[in-house]
C-alpha positions in Angstrom: -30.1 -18.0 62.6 -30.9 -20.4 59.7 -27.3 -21.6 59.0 -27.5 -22.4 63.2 -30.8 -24.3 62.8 -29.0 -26.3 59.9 -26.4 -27.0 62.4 -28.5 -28.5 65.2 -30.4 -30.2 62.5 -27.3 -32.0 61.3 -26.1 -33.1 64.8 -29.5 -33.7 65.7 -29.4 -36.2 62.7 -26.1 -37.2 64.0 -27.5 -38.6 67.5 -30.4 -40.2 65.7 -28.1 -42.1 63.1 -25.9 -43.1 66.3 -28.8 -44.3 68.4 -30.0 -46.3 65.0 -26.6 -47.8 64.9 -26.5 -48.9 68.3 -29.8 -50.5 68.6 -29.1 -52.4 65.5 -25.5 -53.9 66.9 -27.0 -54.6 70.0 -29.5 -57.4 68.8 -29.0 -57.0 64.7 -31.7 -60.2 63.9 -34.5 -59.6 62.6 -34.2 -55.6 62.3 -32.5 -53.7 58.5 -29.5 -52.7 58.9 -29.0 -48.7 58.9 -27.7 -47.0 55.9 -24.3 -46.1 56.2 -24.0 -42.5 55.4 -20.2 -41.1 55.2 -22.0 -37.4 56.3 -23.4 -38.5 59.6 -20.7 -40.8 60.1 -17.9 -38.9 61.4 -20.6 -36.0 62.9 -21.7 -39.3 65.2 -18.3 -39.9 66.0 -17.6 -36.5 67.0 -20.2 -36.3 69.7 -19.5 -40.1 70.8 -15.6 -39.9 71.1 -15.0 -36.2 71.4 -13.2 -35.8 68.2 -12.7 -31.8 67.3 -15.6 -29.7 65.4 -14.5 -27.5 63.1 -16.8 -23.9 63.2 -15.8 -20.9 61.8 -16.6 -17.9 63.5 -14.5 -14.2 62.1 -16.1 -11.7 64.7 -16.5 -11.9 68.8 -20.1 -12.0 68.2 -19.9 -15.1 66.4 -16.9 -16.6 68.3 -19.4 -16.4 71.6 -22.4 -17.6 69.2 -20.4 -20.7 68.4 -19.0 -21.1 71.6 -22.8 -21.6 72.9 -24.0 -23.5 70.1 -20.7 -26.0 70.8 -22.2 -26.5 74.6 -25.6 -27.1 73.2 -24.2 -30.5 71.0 -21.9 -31.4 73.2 -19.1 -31.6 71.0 -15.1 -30.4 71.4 -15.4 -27.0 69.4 -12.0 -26.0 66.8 -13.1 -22.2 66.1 -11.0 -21.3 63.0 -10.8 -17.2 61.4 -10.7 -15.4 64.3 -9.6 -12.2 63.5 -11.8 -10.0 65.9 -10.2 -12.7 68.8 -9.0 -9.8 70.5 -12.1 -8.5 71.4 -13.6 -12.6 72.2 -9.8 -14.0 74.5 -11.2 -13.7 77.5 -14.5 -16.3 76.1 -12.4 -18.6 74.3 -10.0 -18.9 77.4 -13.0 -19.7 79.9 -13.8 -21.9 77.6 -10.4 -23.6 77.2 -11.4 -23.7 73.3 -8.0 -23.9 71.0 -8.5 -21.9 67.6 -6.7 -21.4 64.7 -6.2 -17.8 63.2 -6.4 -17.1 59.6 -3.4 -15.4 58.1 -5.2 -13.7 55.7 -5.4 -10.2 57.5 -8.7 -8.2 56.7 -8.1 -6.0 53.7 -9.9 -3.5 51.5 -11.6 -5.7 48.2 -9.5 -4.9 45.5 -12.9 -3.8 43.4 -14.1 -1.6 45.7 -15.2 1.9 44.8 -12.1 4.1 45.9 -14.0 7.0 47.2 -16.7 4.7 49.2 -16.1 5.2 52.5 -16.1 2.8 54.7 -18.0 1.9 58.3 -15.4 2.7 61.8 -16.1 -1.1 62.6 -14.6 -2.3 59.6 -11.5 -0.1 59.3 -10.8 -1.7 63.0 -11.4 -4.9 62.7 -9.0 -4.3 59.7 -6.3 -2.3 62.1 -6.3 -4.4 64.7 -6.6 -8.4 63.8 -2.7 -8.6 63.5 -3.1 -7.8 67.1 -4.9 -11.3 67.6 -2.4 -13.5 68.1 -0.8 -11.5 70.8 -4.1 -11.1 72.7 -4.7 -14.6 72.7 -1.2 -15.3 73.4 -1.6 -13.3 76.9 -5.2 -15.0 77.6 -3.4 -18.4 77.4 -5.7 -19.9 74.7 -4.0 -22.6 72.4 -3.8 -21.5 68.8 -2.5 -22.4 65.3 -1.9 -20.1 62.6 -3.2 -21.3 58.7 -2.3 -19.6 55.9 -6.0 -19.7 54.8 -5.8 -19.1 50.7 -3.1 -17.0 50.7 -1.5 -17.1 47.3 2.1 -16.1 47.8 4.0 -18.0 50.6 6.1 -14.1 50.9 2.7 -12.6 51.4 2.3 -15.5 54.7 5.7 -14.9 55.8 4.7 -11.2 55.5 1.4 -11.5 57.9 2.8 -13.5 60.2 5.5 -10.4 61.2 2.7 -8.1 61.3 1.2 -10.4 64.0 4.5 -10.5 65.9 5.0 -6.5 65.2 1.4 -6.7 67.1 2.4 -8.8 69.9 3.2 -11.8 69.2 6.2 -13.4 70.7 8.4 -15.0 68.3 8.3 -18.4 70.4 4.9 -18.5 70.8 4.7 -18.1 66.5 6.9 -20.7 65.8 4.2 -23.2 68.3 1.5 -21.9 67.1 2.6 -23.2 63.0 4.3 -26.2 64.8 3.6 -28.3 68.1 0.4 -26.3 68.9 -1.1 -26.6 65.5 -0.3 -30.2 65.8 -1.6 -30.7 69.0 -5.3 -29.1 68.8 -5.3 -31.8 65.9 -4.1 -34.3 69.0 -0.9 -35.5 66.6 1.8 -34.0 68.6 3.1 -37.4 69.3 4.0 -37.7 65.7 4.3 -34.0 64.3 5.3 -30.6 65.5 8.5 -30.5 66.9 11.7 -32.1 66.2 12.2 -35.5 68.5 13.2 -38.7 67.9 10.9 -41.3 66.2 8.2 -38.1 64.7 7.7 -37.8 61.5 10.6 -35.3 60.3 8.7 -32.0 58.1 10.9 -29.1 58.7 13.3 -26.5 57.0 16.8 -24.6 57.2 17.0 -21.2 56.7 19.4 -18.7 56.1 18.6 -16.5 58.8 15.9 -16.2 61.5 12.9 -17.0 60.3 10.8 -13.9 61.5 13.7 -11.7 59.1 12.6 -9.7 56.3 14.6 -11.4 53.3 15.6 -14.4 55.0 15.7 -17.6 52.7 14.5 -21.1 53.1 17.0 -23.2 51.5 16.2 -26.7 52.5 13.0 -28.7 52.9 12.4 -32.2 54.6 8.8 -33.7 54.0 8.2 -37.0 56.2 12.2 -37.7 56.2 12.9 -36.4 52.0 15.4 -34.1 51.4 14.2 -30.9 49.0 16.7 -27.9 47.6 15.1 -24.8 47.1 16.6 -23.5 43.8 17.0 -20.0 44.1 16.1 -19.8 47.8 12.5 -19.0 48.7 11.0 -16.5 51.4 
């Protein structure tokens, strides 16, 4: 409850800082000019001119929290982890909100005591947010996939086939690191699929992509040319 009271706060600051800004530019003599403040800026703009909203929300009780608190500031929500979206699709596709699922699968803290055991709700959650992906696939909610701190670009490749292995159609993985990504960011008119005039970021592999084993061997960044020495996964 207190990290969604510092929320509001902020975007309650947000409006104020907009409403200062306009009454200033609409007859500026006379009156101080607002402090600019690089915080509140872009918050105002987001509520003004609908630009996306970040929130993070990891389990279907939080994905509907946020979803709420979203149509409460009146902002264009971006829910990013998601990894208990299969129990939260249908929400998030009445909602027409586009997320973006973390790669990094739920797993077991490296520390932990061996012999602790461990609560039913947590060895699910753990079992079954591969299964994400798919699920929101069939709800028709727009997601990307984000690699999310994983170390190992092998250990990315590696999560993303448990997500297909789960559900996920192979198409629908490519769009979702690609054209869908791009577009919840509204820049597929420059990025995310392969078209005359975009900006040209893609790679050549040795095989299909979704392989185990299968080699990227070529890189283009914004139009460069890279060689993979040695092939990576």
């Amino acid at each position: 409850m207190g990290v969604l009271a510092y929320v509001k706060q902020a975007f309650a600051d947000a409006a104020h800082y907009r409403e200062s800004w306009a009454s200033y530019e609409a007859a500026p003599l006379g009156k101080p000019r607002p402090t600019y403040d690089r915080t509140l800026e872009p918050l105002s703009r987001a509520q003004s001119d609908g630009w996306p909203v970040l929130l993070p929300a990891h389990e279907a009780h939080e994905i509907e929290r946020v979803l709420r608190l979203a149509s409460e500031l009146g902002v264009k929500p971006v829910l990013y982890g998601i990894h208990e979206g299969y129990a939260a699709a249908e929400a998030l596709s009445a909602a027409k909100t586009p997320v973006l699922v973390s790669l990094k699968w739920p797993d077991r803290d490296k520390d932990a005591d061996p012999d602790a055991e461990e609560p039913l709700r947590v060895l699910e959650l753990r079992d079954r947010a591969p299964s994400t992906p798919g699920v929101l696939e069939k709800a028709g909610v727009r997601f990307g996939l984000y690699t999310d701190g994983v170390e190992k670009p092998e250990e990315a490749a590696a999560n993303l086939r448990k997500a297909v292995a789960a559900g996920l159609s192979r198409e629908r993985a490519v769009k979702a690191l690609t054209l869908d990504a791009a577009t919840i960011f509204g820049l597929e008119d420059r990025l995310g699929s392969l078209e005359p005039g975009k900006i040209a970021n893609f790679f050549v592999a040795s095989g299909d992509v979704f392989d185990e084993g299968t080699k990227i061997e070529t890189v283009f960044v914004d139009g460069k040319k890279f060689e993979v020495r040695g092939g990576g996964e």
